[in-house]
C-alpha positions in Angstrom: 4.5 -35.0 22.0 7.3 -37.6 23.1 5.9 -40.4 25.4 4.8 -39.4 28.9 2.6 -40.9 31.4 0.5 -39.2 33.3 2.0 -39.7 36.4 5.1 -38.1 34.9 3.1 -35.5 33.6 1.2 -34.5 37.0 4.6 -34.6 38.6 6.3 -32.2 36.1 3.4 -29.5 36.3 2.9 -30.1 40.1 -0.8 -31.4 40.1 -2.9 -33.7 41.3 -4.3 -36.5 39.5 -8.3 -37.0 39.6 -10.6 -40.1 38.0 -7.3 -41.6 36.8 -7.8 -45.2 37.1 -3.8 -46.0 35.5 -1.6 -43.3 35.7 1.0 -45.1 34.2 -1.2 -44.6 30.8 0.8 -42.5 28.5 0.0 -39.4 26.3 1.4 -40.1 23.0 -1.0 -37.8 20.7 -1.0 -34.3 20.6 -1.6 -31.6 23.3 -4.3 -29.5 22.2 -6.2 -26.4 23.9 -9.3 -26.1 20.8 -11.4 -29.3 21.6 -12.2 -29.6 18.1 -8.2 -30.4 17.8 -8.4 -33.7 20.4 -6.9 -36.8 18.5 -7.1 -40.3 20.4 -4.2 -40.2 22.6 -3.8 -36.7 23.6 -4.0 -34.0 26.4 -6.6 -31.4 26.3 -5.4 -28.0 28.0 -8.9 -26.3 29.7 -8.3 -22.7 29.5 -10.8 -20.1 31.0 -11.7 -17.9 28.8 -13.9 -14.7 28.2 -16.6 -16.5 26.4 -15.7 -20.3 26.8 -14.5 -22.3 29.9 -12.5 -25.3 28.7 -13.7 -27.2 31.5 -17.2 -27.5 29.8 -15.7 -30.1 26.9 -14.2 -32.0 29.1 -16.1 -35.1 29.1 -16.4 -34.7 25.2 -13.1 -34.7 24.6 -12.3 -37.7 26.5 -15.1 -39.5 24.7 -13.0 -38.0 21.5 -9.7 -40.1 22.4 -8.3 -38.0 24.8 -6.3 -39.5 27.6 -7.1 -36.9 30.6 -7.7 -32.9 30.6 -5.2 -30.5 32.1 -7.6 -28.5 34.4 -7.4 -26.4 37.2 -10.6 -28.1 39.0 -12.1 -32.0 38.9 -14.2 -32.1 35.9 -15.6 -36.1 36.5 -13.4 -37.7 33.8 -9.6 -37.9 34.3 -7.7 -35.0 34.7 -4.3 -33.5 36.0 -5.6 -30.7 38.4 -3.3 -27.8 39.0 -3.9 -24.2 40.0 -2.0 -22.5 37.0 -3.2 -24.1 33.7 -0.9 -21.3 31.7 2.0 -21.8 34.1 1.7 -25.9 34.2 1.9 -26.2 30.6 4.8 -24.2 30.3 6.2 -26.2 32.9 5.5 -29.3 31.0 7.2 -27.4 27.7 10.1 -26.6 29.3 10.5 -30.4 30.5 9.8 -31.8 27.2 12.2 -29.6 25.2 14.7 -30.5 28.3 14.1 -33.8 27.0 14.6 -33.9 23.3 17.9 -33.2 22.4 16.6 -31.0 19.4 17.8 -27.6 18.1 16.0 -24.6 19.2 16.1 -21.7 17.6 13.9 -18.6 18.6 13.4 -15.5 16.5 12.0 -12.1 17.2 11.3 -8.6 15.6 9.5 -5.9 14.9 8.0 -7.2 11.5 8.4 -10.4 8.9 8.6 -13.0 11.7 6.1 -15.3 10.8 7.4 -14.8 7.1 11.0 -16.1 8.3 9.8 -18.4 10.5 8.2 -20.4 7.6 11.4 -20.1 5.6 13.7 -21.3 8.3 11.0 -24.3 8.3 11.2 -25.0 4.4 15.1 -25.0 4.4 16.0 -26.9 7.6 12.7 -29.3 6.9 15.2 -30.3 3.8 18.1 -31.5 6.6 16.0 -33.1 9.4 12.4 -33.6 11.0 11.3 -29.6 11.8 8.3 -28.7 13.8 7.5 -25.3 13.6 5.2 -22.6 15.3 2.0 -22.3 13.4 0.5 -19.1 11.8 1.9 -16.4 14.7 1.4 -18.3 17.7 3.6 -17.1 19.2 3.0 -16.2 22.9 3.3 -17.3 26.3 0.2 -20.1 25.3 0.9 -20.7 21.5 4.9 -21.0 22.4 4.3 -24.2 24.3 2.2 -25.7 22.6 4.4 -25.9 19.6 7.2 -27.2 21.8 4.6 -29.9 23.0 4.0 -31.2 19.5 7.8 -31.8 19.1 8.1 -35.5 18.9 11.9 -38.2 19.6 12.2 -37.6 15.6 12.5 -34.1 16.2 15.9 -32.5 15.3 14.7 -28.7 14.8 12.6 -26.3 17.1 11.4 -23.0 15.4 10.1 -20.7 18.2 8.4 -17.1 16.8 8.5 -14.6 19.9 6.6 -12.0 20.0 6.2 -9.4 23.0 4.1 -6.8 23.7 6.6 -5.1 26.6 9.6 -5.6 28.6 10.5 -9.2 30.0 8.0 -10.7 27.6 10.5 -12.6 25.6 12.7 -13.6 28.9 8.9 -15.3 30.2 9.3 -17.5 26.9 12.8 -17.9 27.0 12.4 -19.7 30.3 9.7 -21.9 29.2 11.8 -23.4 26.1 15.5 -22.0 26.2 16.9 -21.6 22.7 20.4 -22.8 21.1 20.0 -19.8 18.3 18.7 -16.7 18.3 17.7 -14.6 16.0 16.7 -10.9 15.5 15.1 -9.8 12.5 14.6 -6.4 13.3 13.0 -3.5 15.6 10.9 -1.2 13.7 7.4 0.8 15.0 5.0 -2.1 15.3 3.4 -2.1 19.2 5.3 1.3 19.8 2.4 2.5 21.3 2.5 0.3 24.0 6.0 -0.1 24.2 7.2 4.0 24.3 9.5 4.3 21.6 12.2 2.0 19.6 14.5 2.1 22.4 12.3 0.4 24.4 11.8 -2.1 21.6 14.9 -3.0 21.3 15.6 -3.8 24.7 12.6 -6.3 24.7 13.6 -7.6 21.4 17.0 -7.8 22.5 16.3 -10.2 25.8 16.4 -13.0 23.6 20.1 -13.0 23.2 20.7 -12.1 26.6 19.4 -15.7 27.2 21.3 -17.5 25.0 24.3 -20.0 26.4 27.6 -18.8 25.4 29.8 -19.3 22.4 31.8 -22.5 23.7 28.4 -23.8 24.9 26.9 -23.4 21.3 24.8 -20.5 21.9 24.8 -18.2 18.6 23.4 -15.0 17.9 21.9 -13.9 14.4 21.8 -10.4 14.0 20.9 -8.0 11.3 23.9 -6.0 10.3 21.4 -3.8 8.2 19.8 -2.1 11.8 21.7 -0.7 13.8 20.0 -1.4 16.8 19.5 -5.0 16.3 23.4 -4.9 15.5 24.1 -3.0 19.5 22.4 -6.1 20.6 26.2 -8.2 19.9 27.0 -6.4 23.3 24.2 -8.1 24.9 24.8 -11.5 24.4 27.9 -14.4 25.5 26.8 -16.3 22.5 28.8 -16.3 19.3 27.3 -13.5 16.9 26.6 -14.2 13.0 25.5 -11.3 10.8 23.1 -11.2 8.0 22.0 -8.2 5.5 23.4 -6.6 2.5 26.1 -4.8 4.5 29.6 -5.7 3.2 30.1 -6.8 6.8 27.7 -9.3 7.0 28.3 -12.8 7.2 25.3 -13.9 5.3 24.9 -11.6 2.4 23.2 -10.8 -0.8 24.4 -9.1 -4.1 23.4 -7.8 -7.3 19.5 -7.8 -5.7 16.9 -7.0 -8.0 13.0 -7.7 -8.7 12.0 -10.0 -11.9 9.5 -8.8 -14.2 6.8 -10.1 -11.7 8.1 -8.9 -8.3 9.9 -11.5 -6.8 13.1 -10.9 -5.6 16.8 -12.6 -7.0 20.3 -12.2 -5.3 23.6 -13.8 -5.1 23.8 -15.4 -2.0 27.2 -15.6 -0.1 27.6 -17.4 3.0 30.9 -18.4 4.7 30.7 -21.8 3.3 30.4 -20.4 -0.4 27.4 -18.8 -2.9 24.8 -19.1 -4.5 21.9 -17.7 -6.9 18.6 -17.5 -5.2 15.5 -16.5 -6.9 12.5 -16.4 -4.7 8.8 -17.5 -5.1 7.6 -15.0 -2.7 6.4 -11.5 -4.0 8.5 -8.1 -2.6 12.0 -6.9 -2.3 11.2 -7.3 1.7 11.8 -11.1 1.6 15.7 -10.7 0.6 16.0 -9.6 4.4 13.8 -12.7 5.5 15.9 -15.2 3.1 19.4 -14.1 4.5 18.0 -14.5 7.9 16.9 -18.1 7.3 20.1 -18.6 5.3 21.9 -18.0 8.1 20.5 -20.1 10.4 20.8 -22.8 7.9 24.5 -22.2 7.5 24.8 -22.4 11.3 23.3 -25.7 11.1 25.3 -27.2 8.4 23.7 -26.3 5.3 25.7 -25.8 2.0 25.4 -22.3 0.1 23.8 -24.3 -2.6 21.3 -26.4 -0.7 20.2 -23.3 1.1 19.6 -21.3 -2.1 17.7 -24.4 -3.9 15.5 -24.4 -0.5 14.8 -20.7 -0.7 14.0 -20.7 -4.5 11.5 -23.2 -3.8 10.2 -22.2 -0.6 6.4 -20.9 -0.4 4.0 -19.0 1.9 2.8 -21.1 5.0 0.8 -18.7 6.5 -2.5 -17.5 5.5 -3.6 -13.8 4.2 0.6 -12.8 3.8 1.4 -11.9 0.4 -1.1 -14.8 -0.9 -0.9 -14.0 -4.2 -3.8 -15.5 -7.0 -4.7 -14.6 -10.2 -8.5 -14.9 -11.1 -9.2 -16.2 -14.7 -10.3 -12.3 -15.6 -6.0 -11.4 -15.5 -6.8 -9.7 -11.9 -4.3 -10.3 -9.4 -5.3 -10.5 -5.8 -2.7 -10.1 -3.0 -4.2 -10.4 -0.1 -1.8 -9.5 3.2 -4.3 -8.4 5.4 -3.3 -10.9 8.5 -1.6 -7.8 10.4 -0.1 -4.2 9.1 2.5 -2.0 10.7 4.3 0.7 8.9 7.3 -1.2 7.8 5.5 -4.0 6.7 3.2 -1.6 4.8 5.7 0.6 2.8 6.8 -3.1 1.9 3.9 -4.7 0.8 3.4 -1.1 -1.1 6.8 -1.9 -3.3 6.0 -5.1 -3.9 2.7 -3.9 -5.7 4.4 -1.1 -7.7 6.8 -3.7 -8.5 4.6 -6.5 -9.7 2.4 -4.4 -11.0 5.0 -2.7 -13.6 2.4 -1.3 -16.8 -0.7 -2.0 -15.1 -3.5 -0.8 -13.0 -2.5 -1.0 -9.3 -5.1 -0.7 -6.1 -3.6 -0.4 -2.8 -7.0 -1.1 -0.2 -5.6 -0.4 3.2 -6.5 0.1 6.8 -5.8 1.3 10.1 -2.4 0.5 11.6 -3.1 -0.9 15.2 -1.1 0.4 18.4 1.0 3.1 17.2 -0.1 5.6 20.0 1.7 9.2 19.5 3.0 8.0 16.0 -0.3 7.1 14.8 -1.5 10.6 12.6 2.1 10.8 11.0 2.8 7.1 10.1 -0.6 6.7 8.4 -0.1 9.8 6.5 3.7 8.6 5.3 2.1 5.8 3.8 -0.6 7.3 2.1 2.1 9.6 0.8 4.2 6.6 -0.3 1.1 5.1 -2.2 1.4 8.2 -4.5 5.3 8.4 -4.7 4.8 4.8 -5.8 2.1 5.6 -8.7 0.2 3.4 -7.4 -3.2 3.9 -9.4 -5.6 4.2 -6.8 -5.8 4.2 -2.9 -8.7 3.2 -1.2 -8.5 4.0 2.5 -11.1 1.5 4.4 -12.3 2.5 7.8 -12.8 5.6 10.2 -10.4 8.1 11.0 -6.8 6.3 10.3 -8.1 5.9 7.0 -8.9 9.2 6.7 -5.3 10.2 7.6 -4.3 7.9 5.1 -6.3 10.0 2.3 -5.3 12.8 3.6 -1.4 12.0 3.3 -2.0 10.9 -0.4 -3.7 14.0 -0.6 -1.4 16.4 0.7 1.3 14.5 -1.7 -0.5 15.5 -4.8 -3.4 13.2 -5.0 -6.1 15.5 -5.9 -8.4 14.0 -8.6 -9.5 10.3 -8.7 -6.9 8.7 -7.5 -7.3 8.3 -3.7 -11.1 7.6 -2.6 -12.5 7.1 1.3 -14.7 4.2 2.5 -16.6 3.6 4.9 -16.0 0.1 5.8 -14.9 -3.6 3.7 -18.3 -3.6 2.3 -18.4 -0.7 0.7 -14.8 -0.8 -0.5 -15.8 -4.5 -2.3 -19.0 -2.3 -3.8 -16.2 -0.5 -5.7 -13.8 -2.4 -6.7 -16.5 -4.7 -8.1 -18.2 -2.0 -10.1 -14.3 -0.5 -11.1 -12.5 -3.1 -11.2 -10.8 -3.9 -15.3 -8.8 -7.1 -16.2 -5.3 -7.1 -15.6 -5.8 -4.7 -12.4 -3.1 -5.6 -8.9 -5.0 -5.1 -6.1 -3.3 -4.8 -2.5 -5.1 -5.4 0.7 -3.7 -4.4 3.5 -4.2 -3.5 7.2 -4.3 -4.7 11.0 -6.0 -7.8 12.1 -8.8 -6.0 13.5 -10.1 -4.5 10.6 -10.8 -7.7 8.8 -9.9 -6.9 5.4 -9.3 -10.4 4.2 -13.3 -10.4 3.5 -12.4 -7.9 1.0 -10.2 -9.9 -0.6 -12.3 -13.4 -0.1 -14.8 -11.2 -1.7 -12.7 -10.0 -5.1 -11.8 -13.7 -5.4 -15.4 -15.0 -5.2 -16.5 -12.7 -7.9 -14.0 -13.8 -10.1 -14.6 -17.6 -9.0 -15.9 -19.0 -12.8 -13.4 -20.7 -14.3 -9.7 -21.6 -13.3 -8.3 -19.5 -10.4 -4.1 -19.8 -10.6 -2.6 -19.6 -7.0 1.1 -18.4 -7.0 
């Protein structure tokens, strides 16, 4: 975090100060809410929660290094008391960001955030000092506290929104207000809470309501590719740039196409000039992702070639998203069993068939979470799609989603062998361990609740003897 003291600091949030014997000491390390996170120098954030009170470390974490607890009651060692611990450190984000002079840009949508994010990261980490929101940290608690670790070297702010209702991503807006923003797309993901896409879109589409107008540098990034993210140019006084493979994008791609492995390759054309990209990741899903980050980096002054060198090279941040390896046995792992939703499903799906192009492929999936009215019929499209795909075998993991998933590859034409229902992880890592050949792509897939990365951890483990090749 830039230099504050703690006097500033109590000021800012509106608390009191307690066991402080200087409160012109400064907080210069990082402002942390996991206690096993407290560097010498930082700010520890006490949250309440259902299990853990925050309070209860206090003492430890000062003995750690830190330089006073945010609290909202005296807890014997120096603290800034408040009564709002969420709303006081969004209060101190909002000051910081105030502060820094840095580039904020904020994306949202329905699915591939986190994937974006981490590629806006890779390219504009090439041009100046990034920082970056973590894994999908992403709300009203994880949003600040990425702001927080921005530090006076600081040129660029990547803010992931996410919102689970209307006024959500206004809330965040408020607490750090962005330059850029960008919308990736508004799909089914959380429908069930939200009602329908309509009412998606108009969260989704608060972010460029809040962005400063054209002549003020406010610029919208919109995919030209949806249509409803596209309506949302009527929403906003900020310049609008398009991405997508539309003809009337701004940001485009041509001639797309998979290599012999599944990753995708384009032409990339940006107002400045083009470019051939060929990516590292693994799916035709990522060309979307890319253009977004490509036009961000355009915005920001990138060439068409240094973008498309940054996105050739650029990796996966995030954990248990299209991690692709390869165990010494020729199997290929790719675990993407962080979150599921039907768009990013029928996604990962293609990317298998793709990659796995005259060879075995296993698709082990799970319930999609929150889907309400929709859930019976989007689980049964996608076990439909495993079959249109050929994929070899489905294995539906779990209770009654995953039985509507059999079902759809059943009512599809998958009759024999090629669909199976399990119980739970356990019993789906029985089988693939017992069925399992050289050579085989295996998929896992599903909502964070259902925990399949063990199924995956699992596959890897077993093949653990010898070299295992990460790609």
């Amino acid at each position: 975090m830039i230099a504050l003291s703690l006097a500033e600091i109590a000021e800012v949030v509106g608390g009191q100060t307690h066991d402080i014997p200087d409160p012109s000491v400064q907080v210069a390390g990082p402002v942390v809410r996991d206690s096993r996170e407290v560097e010498p120098g930082g700010l520890f954030v006490a949250f309440v929660g259902e299990r853990v009170d925050g309070h209860d470390f206090a003492p430890a974490v000062v003995e750690a290094g830190a330089v006073a607890v945010l609290a909202s009651r005296p807890v014997g060692v120096p603290a800034i008391v408040v009564d709002d611990v969420q709303a006081a450190l969004g209060a101190l984000a909002r000051h910081v960001v105030r502060r820094l002079g840095a580039t904020l840009v904020a994306l949202t949508g329905s699915a591939g955030k986190t994937s974006t994010k981490d590629l806006i990261a890779q390219v504009l980490q090439r041009k100046a000092p990034t920082v970056w929101t973590p894994g999908s940290l992403n709300n009203e608690i994880g949003l600040p506290l990425t702001a927080l670790a921005a530090t006076e070297r600081t040129r660029f702010l990547v803010l992931e929104m996410g919102a689970r209702g209307i006024g959500h991503i206004r809330h965040l807006t408020g607490l750090t207000p962005p330059r850029i923003g960008l919308v990736l797309n508004v799909g089914t993901a959380h429908i069930g809470e939200f009602g329908g896409r309509e009412q998606i879109a108009q969260a989704k589409g608060e972010l460029v309501e809040s962005l400063p107008g054209g002549d003020e540098g406010g610029v919208a990034i919109l995919n030209a590719d949806d249509p409803l993210v596209r309506a949302m140019a009527s929403r906003t006084k900020a310049k609008v740039l398009l991405f997508g493979e539309s003809d009337e994008a701004d940001v485009r791609a041509e001639n797309v196409r998979l290599t012999d492995t599944g990753q995708p390759a384009f032409r990339l054309h940006t107002p400045s000039g083009a470019s051939d990209v060929t990516m590292r990741l693994y799916g035709e899903h990522h060309v979307s992702n890319a253009l977004a980050a490509a036009a961000v980096a355009h915005e920001l002054g990138m060439s068409a070639d240094e973008i498309a060198l940054a996105l050739s090279e650029a990796g996966t941040l995030s954990r248990w998203r299209m991690e692709v390896t390869e165990r010494p046995d020729g199997v290929t792992v790719v675990n993407d069993a962080y979150n599921a939703n039907p768009e990013s499903m029928r996604a990962a799906l293609r990317a298998l068939a793709a990659m796995g192009e005259g060879r075995r492929t296993w698709a082990v999936l799970g319930k999609m979470a929150e889907l309400g009215d929709e859930a019976l019929a989007e689980h049964d499209a996608v076990g439909r799609l495993a079959v249109r795909l050929n994929v070899s075998k489905l294995v539906a993991v779990g209770g009654r989603e995953a039985s509507w998933l059999q079902l759809g590859a059943y009512n599809e034409g998958s009759w024999g062998e090629e669909s199976v229902h399990v119980s739970d992880a356990q019993a789906a890592i029985d089988l693939l361990r017992s069925e399992l050949r050289p050579g085989d792509v295996v998929l896992v897939k599903a909502s964070r609740s259902v925990g399949l990365e063990s199924v995956a951890q699992a596959l890897l483990e077993t093949g653990a003897e010898g070299e295992v090749a990460v790609r």
